[in-house]
C-alpha positions in Angstrom: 25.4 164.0 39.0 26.8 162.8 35.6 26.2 165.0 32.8 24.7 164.1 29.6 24.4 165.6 26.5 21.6 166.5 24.9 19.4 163.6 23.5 19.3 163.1 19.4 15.8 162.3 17.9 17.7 160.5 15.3 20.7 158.2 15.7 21.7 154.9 15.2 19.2 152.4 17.5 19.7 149.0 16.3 19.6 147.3 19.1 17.5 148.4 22.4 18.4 146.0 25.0 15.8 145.5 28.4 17.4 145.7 32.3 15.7 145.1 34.7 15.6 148.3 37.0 15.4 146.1 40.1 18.5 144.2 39.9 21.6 146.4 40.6 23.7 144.0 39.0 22.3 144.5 36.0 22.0 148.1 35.6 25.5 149.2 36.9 27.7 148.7 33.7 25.2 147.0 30.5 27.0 149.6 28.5 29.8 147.9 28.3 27.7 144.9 25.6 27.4 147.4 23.2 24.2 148.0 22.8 23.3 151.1 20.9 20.3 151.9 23.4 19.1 150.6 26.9 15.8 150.4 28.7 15.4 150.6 31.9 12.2 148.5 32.5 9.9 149.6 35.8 7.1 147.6 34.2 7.0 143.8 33.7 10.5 143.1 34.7 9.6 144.6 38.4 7.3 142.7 40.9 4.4 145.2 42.2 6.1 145.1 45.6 9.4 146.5 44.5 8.1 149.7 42.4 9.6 151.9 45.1 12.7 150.2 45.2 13.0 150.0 41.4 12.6 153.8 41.6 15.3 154.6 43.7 17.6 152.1 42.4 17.4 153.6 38.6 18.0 157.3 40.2 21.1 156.5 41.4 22.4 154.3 38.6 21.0 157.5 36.5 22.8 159.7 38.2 26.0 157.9 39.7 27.1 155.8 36.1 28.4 157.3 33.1 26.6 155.4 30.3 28.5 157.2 27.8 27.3 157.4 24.2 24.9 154.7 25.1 21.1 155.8 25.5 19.2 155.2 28.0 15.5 155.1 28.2 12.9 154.4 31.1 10.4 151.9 30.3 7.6 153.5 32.4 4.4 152.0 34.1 0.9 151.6 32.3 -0.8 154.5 32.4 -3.8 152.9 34.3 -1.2 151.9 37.4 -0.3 153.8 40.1 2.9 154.5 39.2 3.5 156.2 36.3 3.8 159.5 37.4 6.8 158.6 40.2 8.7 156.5 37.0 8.4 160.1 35.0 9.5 162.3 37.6 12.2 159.9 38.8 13.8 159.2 35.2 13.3 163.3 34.7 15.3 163.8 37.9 17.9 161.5 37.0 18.6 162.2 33.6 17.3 159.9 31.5 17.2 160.3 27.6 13.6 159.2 26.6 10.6 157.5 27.8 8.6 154.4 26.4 5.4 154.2 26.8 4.1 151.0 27.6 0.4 149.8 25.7 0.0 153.0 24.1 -3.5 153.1 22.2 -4.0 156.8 21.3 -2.2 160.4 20.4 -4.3 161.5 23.9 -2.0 158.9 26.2 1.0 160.2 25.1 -0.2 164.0 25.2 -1.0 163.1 28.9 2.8 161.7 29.5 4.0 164.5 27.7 2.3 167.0 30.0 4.3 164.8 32.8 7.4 165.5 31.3 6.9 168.9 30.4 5.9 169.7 34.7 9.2 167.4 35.8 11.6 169.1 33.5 10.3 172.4 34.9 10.2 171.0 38.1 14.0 169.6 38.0 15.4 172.2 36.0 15.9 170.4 33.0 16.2 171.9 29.6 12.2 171.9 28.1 12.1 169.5 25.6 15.0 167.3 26.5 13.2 164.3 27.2 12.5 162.3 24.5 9.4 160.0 24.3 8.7 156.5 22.4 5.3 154.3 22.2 5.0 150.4 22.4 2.1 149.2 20.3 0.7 146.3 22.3 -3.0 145.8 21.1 -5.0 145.9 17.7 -6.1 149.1 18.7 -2.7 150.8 19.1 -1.5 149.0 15.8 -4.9 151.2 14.0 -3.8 154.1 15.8 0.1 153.6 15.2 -0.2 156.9 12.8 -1.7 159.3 15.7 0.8 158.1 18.3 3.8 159.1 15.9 2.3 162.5 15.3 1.3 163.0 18.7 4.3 164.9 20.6 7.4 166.5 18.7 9.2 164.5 21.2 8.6 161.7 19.1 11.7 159.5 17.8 9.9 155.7 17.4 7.6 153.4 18.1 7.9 149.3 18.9 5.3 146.6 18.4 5.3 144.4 21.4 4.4 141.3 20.2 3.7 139.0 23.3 0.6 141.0 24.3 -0.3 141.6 20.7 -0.6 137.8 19.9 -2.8 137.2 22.8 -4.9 140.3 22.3 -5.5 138.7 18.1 -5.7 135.2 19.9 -2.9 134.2 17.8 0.1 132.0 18.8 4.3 132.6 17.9 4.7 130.9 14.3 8.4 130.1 13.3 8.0 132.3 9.9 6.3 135.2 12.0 3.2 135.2 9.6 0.6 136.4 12.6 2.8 139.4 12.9 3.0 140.4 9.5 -0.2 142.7 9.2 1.0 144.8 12.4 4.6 144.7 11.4 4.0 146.4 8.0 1.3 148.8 9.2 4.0 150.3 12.2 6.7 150.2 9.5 4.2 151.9 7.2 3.3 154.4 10.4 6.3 155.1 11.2 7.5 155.9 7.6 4.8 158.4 6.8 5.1 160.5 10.0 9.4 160.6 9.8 9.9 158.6 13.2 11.9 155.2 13.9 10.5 151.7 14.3 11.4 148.6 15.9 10.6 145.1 16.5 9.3 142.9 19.5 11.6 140.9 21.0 12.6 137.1 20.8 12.0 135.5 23.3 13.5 132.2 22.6 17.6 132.1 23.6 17.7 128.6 22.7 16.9 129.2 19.4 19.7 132.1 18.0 19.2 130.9 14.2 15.2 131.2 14.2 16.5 134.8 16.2 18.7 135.8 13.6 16.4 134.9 10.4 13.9 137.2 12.2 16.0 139.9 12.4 17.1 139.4 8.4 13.5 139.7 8.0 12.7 142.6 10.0 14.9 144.6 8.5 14.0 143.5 5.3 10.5 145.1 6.1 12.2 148.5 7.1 12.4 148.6 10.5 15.5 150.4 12.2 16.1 148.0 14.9 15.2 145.3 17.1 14.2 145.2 21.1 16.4 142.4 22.7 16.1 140.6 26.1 19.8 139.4 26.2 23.5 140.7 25.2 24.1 138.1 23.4 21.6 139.0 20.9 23.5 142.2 20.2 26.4 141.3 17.8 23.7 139.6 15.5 21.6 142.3 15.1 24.8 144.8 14.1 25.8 142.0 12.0 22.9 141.9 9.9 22.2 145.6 10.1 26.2 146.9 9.1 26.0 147.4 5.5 28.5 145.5 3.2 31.2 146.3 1.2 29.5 146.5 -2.1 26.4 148.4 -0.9 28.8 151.0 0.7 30.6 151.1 -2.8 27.5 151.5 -4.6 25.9 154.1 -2.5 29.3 156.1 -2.8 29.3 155.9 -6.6 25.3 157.1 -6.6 26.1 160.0 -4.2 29.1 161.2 -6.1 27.2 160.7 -9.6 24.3 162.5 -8.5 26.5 165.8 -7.2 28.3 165.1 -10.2 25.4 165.1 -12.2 23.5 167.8 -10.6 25.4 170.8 -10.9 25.4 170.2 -14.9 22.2 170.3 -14.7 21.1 166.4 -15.4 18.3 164.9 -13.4 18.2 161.4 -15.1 21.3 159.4 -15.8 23.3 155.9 -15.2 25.4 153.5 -13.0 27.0 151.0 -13.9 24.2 150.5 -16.8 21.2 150.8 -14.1 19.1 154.3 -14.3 19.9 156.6 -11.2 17.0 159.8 -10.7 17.1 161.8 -7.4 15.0 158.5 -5.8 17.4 156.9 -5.5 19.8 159.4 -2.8 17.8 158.9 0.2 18.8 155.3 0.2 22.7 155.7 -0.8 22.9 158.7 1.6 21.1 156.3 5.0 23.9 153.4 3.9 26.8 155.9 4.5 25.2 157.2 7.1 25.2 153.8 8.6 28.6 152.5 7.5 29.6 155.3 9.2 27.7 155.3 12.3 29.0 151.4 12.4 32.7 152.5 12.1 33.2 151.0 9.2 33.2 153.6 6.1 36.7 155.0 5.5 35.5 157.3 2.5 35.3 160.8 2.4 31.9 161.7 1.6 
């Protein structure tokens, strides 16, 4: 049994990248692309025939492969399959770090996976509370509800709009600018905001097409979200290319921390950078791109 260290609800998750629990070959080693989280799908990626052997494949990669510092999280069946309480208890049993919930509507459906968890953790011996749990938002209804679903379990690190299903549920088709997304996008960014939980984008489906991939991803994070659900490792480096903060916004968000300490302990609320009016606003920000930079490997400072 490998051993894995205690989940964190926040951490760097860029990039969430799909296997396919059925194929062997692609579960036994997708650590090694980089990716800064993994998701074992038992839903759409795994034919209604092979649920069992889906199951018992991800148990043993769970429990045979050390992923390392990647995370790894069970995309679970719908809630109105058959399945769905085997996926829990198996990705309990093996270890896993989180579960997604797939076409989550309400607060109640992930309450009801939650009380899963909670009886496979006892069941299994693992630590109560270890598993942590994210929602997809898949339909107009679970984009209304996108509040409720982040406030719905202190297990809680993110939700993802799932934008195939979405676009056929608001009888909409894929526009090169994204505009029939727009709406749900900035209400789950807005969701996600307000209740202190992560958020991140469908994928892309198109692998011919890596420049409409990458302007989406400029605009997606432009929007606020904190990473991007891929379909295929080579999507990775773009996204942590777009996403690693530069140079200059690492040298400004050092001179803003420093200022404001600086600052602070005289006693001074209100002053200025490099001509431009700094107030305790504007820390949050400074203090996320460090955190970044450094979660990226790139900051050599010492703050």
């Amino acid at each position: 049994m490998i051993k894995r260290s205690k989940p964190q609800k926040f951490r760097l998750r860029r990039t969430m990248l799909f296997i396919s629990a059925q194929k062997p070959g692609q579960i036994k080693d997708p650590y090694i692309y980089g990716a800064d989280s993994i998701i074992m799908d038992l839903e759409d990626a795994v034919a209604e025939n092979q649920k069992d052997a889906a199951r018992f494949l991800l148990y043993h990669a769970l429990t045979t492969i050390d992923y390392g510092n990647t995370e790894v999280i069970v995309r679970i069946n719908g809630l109105n399959s058959p399945h769905w309480k085997e996926d829990v208890r198996v990705s309990i049993a093996g270890g896993a770090d989180g579960i997604r919930i797939p076409k989550c509507e309400s607060a109640k459906d992930v309450q009801i996976v939650e009380e899963a968890i909670e009886k496979a953790e006892e069941e299994f011996k693992v630590p109560k509370g270890r598993t942590l749990i994210m929602a997809a938002l898949e339909t107009p209804k679970a984009i209304l509800n996108a509040y409720e679903i982040c406030t719905a379990s202190p297990r809680m690190f993110g939700i993802a709009i799932s934008g195939g299903d979405l676009r056929r549920c608001m009888q909409v088709t894929q526009t090169p600018e994204g505009i029939e997304l727009f709406v749900a996008r900035g209400q789950t960014v807005l969701a996600a905001r307000a209740a202190g939980v992560q958020c991140f984008d469908t994928v892309y489906t198109d692998m011919d097409d890596m420049e409409g991939f990458k302007n989406e991803v400029i605009m997606v994070k432009k929007m606020g979200f904190d990473g991007k659900s891929l379909i295929h490792p080579k999507q990775i480096k773009i996204v942590h290319d777009i996403y690693k903060p530069t140079q200059k916004e690492i040298h400004d968000a050092e001179r803003i921390v420093r200022a404001y300490r600086e600052k602070s302990e005289k006693g001074e609320g209100v002053f200025t950078v490099d001509n431009k009016m700094i107030d305790v606003a504007f820390l949050p920000s400074a203090e996320r791109i460090i955190a970044l930079a450094k979660a990226c490997g790139i900051y050599e400072g010492d703050l």
